[in-house]
N, CA, C and O of each residue as an XYZ file, in Angstrom:
884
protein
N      49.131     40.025     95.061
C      49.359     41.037     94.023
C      50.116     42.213     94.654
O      49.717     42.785     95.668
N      51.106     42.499     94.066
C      51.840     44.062     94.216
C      51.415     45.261     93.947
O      51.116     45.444     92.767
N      51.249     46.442     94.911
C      50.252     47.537     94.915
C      51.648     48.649     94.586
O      52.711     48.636     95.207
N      51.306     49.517     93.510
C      52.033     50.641     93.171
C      52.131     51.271     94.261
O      51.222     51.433     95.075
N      53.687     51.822     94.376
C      53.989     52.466     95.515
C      53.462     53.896     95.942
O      53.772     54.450     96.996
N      52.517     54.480     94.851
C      51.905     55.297     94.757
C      50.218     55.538     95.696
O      49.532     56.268     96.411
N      50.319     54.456     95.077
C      48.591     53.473     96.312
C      48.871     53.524     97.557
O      48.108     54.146     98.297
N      50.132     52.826     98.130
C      50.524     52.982     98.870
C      50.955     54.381     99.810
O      50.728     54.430    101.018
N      51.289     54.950     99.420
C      51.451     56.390     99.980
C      50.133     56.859     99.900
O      49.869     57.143    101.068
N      49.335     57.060     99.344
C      48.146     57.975     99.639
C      47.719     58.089    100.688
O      47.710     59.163    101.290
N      47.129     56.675    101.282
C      46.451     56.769    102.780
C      47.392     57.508    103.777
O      46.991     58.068    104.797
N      48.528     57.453    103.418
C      49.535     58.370    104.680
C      49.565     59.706    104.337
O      49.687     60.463    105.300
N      49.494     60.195    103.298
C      49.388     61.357    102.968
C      47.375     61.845    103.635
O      47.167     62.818    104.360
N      46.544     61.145    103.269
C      45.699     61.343    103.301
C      45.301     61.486    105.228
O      44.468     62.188    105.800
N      45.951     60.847    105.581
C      46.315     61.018    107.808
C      46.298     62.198    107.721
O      45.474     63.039    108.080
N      47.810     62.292    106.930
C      48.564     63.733    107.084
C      47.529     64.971    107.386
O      47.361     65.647    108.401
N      46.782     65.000    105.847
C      46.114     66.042    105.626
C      44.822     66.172    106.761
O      44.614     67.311    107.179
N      44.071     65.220    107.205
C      43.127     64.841    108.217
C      43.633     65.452    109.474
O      43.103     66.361    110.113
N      44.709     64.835    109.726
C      45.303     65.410    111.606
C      45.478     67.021    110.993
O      44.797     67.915    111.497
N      46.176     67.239    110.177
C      46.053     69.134    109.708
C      44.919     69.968    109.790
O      45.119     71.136    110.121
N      43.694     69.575    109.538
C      42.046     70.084    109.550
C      41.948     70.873    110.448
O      42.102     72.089    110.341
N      41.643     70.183    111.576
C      41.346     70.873    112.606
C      42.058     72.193    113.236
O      41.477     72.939    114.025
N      43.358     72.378    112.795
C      44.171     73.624    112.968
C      44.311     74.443    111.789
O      45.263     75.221    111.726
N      43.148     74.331    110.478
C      42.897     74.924    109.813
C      41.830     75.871    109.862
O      40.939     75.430    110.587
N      41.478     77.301    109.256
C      40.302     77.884    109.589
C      39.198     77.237    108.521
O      39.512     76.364    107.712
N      38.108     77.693    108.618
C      37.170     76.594    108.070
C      37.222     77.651    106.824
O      37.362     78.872    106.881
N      37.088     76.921    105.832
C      36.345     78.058    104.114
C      35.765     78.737    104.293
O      34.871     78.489    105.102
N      35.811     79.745    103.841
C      34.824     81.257    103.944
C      34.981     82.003    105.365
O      34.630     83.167    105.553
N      35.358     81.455    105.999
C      35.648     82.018    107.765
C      36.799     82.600    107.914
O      37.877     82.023    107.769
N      36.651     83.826    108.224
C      37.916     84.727    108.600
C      39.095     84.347    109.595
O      38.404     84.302    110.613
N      39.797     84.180    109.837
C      40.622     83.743    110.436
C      40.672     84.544    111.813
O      40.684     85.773    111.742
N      40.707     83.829    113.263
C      40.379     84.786    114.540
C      41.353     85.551    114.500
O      42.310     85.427    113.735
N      41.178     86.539    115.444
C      42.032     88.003    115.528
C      43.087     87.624    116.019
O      43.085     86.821    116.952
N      44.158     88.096    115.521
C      45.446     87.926    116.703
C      45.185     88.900    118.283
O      44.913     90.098    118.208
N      45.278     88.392    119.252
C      45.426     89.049    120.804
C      45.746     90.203    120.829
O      46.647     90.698    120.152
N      45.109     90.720    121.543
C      45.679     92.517    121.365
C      46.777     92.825    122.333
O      46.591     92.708    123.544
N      48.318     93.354    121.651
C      49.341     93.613    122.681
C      49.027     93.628    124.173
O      47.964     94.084    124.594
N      50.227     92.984    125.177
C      50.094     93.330    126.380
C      50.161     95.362    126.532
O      50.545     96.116    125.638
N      49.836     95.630    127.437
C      50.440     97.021    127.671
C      51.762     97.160    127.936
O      52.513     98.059    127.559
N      52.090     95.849    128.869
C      54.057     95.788    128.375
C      54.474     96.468    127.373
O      55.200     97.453    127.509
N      54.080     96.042    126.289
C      54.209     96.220    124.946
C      54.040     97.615    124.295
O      54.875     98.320    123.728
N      52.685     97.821    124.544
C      52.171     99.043    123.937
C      52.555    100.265    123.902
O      52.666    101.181    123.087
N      52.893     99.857    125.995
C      53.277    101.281    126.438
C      54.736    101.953    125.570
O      54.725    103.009    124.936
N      55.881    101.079    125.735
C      57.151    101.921    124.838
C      56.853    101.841    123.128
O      57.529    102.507    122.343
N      55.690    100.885    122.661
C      55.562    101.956    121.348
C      54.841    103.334    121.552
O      55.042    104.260    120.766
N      54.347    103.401    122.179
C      53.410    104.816    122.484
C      55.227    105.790    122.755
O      55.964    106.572    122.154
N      55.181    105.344    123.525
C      56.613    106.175    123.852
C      57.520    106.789    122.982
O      57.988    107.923    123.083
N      57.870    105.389    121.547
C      58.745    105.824    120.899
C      57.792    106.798    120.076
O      58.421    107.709    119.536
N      56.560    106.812    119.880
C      56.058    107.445    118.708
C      55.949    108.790    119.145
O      56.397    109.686    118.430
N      55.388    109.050    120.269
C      55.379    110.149    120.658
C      55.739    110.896    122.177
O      54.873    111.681    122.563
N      56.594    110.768    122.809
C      57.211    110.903    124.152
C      58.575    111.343    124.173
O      59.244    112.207    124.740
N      58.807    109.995    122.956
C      61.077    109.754    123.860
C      61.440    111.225    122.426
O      62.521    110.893    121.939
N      61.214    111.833    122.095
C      61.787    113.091    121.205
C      62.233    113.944    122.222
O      63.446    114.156    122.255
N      61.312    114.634    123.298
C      61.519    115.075    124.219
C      61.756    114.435    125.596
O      62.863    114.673    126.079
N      61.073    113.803    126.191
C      61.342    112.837    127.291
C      62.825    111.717    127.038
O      63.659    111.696    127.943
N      62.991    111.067    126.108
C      63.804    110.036    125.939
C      62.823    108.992    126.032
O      61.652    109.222    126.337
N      63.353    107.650    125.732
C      62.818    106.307    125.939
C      62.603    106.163    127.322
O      61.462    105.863    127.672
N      63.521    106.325    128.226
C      62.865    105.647    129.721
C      62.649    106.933    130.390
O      62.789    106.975    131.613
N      62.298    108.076    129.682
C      62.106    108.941    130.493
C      62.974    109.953    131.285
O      62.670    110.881    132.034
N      64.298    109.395    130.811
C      65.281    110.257    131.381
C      65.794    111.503    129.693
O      66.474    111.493    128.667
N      64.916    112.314    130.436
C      65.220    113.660    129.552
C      66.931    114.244    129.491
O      67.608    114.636    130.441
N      67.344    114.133    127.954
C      68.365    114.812    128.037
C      68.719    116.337    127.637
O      69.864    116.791    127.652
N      67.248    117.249    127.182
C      67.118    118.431    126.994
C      67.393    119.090    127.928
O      68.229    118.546    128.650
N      67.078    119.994    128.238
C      67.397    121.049    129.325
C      65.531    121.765    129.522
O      64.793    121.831    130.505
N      65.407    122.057    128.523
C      63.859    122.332    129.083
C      62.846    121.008    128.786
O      61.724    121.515    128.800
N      62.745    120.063    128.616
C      61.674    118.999    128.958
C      61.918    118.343    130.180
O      63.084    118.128    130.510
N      60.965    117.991    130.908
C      61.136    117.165    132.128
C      61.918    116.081    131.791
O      62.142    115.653    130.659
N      62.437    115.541    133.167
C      62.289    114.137    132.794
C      61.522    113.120    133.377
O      61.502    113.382    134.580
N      60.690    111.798    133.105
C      59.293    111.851    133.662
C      59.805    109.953    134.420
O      59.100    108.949    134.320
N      60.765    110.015    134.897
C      61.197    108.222    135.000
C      61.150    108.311    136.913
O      61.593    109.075    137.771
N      60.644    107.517    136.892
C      59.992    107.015    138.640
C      59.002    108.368    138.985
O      58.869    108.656    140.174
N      58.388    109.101    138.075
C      57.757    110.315    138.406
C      56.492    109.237    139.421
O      56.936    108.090    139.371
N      55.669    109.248    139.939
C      54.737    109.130    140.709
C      53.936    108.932    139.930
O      53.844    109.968    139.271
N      53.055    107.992    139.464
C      51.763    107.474    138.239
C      51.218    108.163    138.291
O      51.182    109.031    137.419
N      50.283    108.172    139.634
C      48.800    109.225    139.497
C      48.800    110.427    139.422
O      47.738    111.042    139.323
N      50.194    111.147    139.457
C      51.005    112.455    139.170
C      50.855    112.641    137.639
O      50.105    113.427    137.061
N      51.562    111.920    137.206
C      51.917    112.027    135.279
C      50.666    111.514    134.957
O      50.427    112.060    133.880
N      49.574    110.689    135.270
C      48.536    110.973    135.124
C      47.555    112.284    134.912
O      47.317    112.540    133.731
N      47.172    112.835    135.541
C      46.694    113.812    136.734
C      47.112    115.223    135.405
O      46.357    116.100    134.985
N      48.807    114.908    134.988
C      49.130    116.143    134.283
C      48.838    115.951    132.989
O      48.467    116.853    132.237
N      48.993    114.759    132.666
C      48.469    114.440    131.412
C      47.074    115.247    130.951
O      46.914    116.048    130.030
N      46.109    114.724    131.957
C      44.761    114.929    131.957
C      44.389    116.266    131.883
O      43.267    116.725    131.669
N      45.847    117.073    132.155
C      45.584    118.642    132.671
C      45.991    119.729    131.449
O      45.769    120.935    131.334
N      46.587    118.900    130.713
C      47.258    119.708    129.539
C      45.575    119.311    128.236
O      45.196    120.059    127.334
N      44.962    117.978    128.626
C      43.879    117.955    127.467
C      42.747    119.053    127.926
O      42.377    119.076    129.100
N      42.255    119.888    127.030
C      41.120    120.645    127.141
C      39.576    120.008    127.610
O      39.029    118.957    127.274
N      39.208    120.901    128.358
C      37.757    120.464    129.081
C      36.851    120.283    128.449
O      36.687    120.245    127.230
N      35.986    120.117    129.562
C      34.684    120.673    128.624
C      34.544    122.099    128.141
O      34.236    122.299    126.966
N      34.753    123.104    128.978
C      34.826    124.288    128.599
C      35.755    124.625    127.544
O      35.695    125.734    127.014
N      36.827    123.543    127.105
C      37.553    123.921    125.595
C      39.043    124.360    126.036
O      39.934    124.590    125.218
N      39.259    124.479    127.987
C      40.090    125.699    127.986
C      40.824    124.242    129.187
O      40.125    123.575    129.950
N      42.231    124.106    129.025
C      42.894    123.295    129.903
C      43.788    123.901    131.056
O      44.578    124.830    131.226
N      43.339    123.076    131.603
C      44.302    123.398    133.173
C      45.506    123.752    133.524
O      45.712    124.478    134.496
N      46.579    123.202    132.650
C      47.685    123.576    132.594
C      47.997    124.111    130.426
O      47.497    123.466    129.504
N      48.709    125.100    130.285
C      48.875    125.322    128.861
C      50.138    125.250    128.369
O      50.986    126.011    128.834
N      50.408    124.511    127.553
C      51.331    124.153    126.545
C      51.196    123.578    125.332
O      50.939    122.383    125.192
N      51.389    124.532    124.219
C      51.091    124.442    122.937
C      51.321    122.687    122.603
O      50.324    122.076    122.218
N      52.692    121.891    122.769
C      53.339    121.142    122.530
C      52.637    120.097    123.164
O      51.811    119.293    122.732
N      53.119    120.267    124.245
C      51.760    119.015    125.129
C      50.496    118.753    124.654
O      50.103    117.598    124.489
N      49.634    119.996    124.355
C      48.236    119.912    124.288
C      47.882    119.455    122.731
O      46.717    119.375    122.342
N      49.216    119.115    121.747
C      48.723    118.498    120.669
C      49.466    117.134    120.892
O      49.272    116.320    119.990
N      50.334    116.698    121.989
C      50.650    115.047    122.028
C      49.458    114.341    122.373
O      49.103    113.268    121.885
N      48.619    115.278    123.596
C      47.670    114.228    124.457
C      46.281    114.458    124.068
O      45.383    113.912    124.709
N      45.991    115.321    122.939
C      44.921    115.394    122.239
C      44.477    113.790    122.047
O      43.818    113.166    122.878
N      44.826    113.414    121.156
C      44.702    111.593    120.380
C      44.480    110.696    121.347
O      43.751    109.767    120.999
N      45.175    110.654    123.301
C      45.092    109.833    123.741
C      43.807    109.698    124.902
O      43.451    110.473    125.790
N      43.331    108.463    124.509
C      42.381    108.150    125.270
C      42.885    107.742    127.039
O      44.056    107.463    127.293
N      42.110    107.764    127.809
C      42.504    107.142    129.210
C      43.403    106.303    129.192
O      44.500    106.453    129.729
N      42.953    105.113    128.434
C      43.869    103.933    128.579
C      45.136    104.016    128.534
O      45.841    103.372    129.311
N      45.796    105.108    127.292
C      46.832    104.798    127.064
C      47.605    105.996    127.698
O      48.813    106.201    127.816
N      46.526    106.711    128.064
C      47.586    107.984    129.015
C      47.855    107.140    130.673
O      48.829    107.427    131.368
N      46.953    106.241    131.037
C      46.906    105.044    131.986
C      48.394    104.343    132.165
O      49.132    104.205    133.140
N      48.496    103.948    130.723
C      49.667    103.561    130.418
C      51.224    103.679    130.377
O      52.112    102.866    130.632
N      51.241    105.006    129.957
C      52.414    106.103    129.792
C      52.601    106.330    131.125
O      53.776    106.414    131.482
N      51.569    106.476    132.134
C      52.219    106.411    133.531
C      52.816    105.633    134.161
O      53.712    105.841    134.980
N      52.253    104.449    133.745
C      52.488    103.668    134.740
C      54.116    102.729    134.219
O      54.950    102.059    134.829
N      53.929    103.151    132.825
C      55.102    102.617    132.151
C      56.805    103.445    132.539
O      57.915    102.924    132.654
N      56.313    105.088    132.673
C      57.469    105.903    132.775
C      57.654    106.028    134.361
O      58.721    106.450    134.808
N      56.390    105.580    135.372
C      56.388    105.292    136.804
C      57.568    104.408    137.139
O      58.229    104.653    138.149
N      57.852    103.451    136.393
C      58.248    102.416    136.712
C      59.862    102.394    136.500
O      60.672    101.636    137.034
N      60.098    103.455    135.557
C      61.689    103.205    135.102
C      62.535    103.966    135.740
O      62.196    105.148    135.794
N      63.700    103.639    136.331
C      64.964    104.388    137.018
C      65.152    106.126    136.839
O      65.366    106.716    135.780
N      65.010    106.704    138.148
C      64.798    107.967    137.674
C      66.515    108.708    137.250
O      67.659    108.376    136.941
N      65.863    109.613    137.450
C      67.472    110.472    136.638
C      67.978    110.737    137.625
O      67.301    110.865    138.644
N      69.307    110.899    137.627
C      70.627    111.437    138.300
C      70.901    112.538    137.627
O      71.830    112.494    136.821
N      69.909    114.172    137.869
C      70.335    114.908    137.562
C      71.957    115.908    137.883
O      72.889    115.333    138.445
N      72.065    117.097    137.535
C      73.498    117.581    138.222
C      73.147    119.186    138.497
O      72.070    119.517    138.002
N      73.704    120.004    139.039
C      73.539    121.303    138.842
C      74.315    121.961    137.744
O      75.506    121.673    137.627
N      73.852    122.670    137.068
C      74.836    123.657    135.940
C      75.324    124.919    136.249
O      75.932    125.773    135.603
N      74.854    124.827    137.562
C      75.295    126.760    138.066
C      75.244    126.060    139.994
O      74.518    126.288    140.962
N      76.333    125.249    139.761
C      76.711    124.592    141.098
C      77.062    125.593    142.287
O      76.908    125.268    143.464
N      77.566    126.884    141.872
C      77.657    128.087    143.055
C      76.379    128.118    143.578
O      76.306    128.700    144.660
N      75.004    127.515    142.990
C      73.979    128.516    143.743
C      73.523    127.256    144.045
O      72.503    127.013    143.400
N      74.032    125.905    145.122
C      73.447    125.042    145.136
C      73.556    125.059    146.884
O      72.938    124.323    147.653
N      74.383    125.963    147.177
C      74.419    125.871    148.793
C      73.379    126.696    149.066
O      72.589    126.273    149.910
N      73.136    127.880    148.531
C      71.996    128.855    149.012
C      70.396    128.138    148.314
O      69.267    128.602    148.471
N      70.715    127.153    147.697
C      69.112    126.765    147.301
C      68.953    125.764    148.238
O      67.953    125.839    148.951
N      69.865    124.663    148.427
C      69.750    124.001    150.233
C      69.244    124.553    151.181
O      68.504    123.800    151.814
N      69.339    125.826    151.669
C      69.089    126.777    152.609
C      67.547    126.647    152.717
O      66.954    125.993    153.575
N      67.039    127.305    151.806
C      65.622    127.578    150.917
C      64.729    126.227    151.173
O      63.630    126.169    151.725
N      65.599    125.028    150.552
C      64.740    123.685    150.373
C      64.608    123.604    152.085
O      63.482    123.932    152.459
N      65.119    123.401    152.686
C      65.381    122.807    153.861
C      64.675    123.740    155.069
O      63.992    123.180    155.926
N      64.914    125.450    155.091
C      64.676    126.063    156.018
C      63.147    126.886    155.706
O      62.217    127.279    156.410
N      63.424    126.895    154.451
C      62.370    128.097    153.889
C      63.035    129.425    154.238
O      64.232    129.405    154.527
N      62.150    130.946    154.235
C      62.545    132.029    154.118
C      61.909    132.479    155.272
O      61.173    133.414    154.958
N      61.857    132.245    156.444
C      61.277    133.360    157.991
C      61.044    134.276    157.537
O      59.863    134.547    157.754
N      61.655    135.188    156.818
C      61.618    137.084    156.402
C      60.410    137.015    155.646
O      59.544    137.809    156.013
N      60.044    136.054    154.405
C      58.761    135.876    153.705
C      57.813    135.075    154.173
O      56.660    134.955    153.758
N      58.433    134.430    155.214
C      57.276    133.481    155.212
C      56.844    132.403    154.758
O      55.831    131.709    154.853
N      58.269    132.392    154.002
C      58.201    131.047    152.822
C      58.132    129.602    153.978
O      58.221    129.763    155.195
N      58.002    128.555    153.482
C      58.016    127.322    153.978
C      59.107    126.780    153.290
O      59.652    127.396    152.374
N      59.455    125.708    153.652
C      60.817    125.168    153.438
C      59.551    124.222    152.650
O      58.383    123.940    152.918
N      60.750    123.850    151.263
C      59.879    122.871    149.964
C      60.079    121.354    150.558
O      59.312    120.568    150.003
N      61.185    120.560    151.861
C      61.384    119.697    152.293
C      59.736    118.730    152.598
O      59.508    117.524    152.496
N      58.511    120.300    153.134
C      57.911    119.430    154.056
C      56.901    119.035    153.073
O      55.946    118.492    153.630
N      56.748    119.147    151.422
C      55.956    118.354    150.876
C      57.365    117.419    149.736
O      57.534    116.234    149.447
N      57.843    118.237    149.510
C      59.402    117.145    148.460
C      60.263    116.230    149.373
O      61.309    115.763    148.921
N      59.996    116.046    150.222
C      60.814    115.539    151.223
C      62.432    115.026    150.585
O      62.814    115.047    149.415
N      63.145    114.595    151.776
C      64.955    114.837    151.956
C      65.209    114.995    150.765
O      65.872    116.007    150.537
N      64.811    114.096    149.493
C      65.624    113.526    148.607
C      65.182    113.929    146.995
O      65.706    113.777    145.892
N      63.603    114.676    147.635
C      63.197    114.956    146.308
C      62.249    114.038    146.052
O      62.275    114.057    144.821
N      61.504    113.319    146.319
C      60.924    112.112    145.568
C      59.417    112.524    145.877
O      58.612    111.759    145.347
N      58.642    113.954    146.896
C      57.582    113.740    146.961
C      56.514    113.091    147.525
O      56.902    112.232    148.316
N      55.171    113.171    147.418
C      54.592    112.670    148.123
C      53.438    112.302    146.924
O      52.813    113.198    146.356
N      53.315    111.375    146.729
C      52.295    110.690    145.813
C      50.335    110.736    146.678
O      49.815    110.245    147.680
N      49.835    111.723    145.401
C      49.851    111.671    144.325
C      49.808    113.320    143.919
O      49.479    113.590    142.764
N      50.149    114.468    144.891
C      49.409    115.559    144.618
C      51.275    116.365    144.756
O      51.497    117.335    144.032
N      52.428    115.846    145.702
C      53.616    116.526    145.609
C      54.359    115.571    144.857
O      54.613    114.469    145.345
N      54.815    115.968    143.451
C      55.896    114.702    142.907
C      57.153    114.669    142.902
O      57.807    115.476    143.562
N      57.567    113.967    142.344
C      59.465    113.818    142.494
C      59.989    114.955    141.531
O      59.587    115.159    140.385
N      60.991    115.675    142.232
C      61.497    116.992    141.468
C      63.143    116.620    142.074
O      63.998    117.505    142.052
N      63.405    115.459    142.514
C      64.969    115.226    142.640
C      64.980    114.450    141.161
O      64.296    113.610    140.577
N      66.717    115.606    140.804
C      67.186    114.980    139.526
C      66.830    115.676    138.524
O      67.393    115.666    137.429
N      65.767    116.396    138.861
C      65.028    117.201    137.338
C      65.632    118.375    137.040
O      66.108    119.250    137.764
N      65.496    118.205    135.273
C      66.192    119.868    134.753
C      66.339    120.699    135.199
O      65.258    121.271    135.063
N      67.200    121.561    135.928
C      67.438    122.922    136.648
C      66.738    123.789    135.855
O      66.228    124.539    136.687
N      66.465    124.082    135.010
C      65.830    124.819    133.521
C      64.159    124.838    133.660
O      63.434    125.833    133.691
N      63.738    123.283    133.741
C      62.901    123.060    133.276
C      61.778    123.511    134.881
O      60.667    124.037    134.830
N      62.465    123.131    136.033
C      61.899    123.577    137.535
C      61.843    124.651    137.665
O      60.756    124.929    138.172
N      62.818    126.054    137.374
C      62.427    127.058    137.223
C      61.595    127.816    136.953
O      61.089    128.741    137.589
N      61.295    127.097    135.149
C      60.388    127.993    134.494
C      59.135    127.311    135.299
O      58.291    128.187    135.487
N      58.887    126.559    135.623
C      57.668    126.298    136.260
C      57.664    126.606    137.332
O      56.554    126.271    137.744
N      58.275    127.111    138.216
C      58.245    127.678    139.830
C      58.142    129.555    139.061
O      57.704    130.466    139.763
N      58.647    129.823    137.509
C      57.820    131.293    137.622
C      56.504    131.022    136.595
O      55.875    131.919    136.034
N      56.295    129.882    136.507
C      54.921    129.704    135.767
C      53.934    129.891    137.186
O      53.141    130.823    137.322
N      54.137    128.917    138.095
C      53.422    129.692    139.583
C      53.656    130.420    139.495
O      52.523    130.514    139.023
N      54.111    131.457    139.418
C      54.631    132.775    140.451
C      53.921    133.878    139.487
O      53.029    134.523    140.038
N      54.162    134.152    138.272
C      53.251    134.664    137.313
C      51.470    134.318    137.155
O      50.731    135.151    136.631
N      51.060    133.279    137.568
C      49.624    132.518    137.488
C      49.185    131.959    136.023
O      48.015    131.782    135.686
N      50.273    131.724    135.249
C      50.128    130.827    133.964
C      50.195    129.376    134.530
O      49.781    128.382    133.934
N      50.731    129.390    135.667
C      49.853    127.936    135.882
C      49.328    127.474    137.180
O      50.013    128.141    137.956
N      48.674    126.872    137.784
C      47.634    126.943    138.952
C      46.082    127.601    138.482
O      45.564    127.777    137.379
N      45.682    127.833    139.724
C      44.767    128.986    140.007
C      44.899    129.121    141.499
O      45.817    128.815    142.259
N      43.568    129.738    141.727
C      43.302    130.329    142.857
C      42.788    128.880    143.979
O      42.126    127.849    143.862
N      43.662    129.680    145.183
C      43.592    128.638    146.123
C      44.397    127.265    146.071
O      44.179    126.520    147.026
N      45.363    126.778    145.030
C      46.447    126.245    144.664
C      47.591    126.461    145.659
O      47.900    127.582    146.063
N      48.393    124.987    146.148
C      49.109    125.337    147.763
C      50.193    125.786    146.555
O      50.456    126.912    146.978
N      50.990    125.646    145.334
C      52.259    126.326    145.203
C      51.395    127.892    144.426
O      52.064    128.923    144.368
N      50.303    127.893    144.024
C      49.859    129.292    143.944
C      49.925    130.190    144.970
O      50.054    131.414    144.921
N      49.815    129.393    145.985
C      50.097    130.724    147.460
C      51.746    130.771    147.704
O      52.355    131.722    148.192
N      52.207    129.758    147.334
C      53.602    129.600    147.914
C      54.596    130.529    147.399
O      55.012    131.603    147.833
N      54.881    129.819    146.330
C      55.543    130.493    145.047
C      56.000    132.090    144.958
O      57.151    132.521    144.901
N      54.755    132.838    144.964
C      54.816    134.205    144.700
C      55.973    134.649    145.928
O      56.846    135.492    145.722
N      55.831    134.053    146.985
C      57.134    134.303    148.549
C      57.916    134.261    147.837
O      58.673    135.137    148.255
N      58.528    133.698    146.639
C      60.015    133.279    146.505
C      60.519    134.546    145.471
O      59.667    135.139    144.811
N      61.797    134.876    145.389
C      62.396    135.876    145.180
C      63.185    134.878    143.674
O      63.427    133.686    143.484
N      63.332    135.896    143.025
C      63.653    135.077    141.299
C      65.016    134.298    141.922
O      65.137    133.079    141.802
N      65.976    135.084    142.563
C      67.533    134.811    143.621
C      66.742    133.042    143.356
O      66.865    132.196    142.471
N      66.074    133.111    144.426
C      65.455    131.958    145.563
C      65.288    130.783    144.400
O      65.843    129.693    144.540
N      64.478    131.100    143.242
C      64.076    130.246    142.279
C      64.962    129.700    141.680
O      64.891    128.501    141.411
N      65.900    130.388    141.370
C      67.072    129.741    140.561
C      68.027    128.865    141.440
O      68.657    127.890    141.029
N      68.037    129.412    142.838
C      68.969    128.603    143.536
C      68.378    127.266    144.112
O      69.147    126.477    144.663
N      66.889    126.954    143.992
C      66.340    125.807    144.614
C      65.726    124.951    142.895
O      64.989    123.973    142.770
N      66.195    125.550    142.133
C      66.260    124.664    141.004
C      67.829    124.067    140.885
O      68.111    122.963    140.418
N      68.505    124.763    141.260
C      69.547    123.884    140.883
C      70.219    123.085    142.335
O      71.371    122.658    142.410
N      69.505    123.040    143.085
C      69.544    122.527    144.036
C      68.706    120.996    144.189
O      69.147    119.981    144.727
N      67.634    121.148    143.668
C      66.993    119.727    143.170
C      67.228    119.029    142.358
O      66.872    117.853    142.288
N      68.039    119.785    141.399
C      68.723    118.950    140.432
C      70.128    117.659    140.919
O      70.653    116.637    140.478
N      70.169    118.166    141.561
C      71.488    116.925    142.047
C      71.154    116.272    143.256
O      72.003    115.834    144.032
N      69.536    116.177    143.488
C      68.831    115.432    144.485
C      68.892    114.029    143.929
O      68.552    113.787    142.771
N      69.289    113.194    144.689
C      68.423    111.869    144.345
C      68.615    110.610    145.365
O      67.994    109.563    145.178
């Protein structure tokens, strides 16, 4: 007897659906979680959402007053991260309006992250913008000031600028602008405190001195 070609197909259809089962979720069962991003991953969305406005994507700042934070030293951009969020006492270590509402939201992990992500990327090839005062800020980096007493910035930034991980960081390449105002943020005591090695340092340097060893690190690299 001849079986409708319909009969026929079922049982193959019916395989079909059988070998499919098992890579189905069961009825009523939620379907498992998708994997939670690598930090590969995570880290440059964190970045784009809140970092690269001022920083850029890899960290190479093209403002004039934001850093730029690319091969900075991890446990450094760590360390500052941690310093701009408020204490226990309510009151943070370093102050900046701007900062202290990016790193509010972030937990360890992902400030963990942001370091180790902007640690990692090609640092900047900064330039000087007031290139006359780049021979007398050489002087400064290299010799220090005998008359003050200053120390030459070489013996913790060493030749090239890059620092000493994790407490002197890389300041070759960085904003002429942006090194300043923070060499008179020392020098004023809006940032440090007491017993701080650029809190003692700093105040030696003459405004001359500041401007010429900012733009002198700027075309370090």
């Amino acid at each position: 007897m001849k079986l409708p070609v319909e009969r026929l197909r079922l049982p193959a259809c019916l395989s079909a659906l059988l070998a499919l089962m098992p890579a189905l979720p069961s009825l009523g069962q939620p379907a498992p979680a998708a994997p939670a991003a690598d930090a590969s991953l995570r880290a440059p969305q964190k970045v784009a959402q809140v970092c690269a406005a001022c920083h850029g994507n890899t960290g190479q700042s093209v403002q004039k007053a934001y850093p730029s934070l690319a091969g900075q030293n991890e446990d450094y951009l760590f360390k500052q991260m941690r310093q701009f969020q408020a204490s226990a006492s309510g009151v943070a270590l370093r102050q900046d309006a701007t900062m202290a509402a990016v790193v509010e939201g972030l937990g360890e992990t992902e400030m963990r992250e942001l370091a180790h992500y902007f640690s990692r990327q090609a640092p900047a090839r900064g330039q000087a913008d007031q290139p006359h005062l780049v021979e007398a800020g050489k002087a400064i980096y290299w010799k220090g000031n005998p008359s003050s007493r200053l120390p030459a910035c070489v013996s913790c930034h060493r030749p090239n600028g890059e620092g000493i991980a994790p407490d002197f960081p890389r300041i070759g390449g960085q904003q002429p602008e942006y090194v300043a105002r923070q060499l008179h943020a020392w020098k004023s005591g809006t940032r440090g405190g007491p017993g701080k090695l650029m809190s003692l340092l700093v105040p030696l340097m003459t405004d001359e001195e500041i401007a010429a060893v900012a733009q002198y690190v700027a075309q370090l690299h």
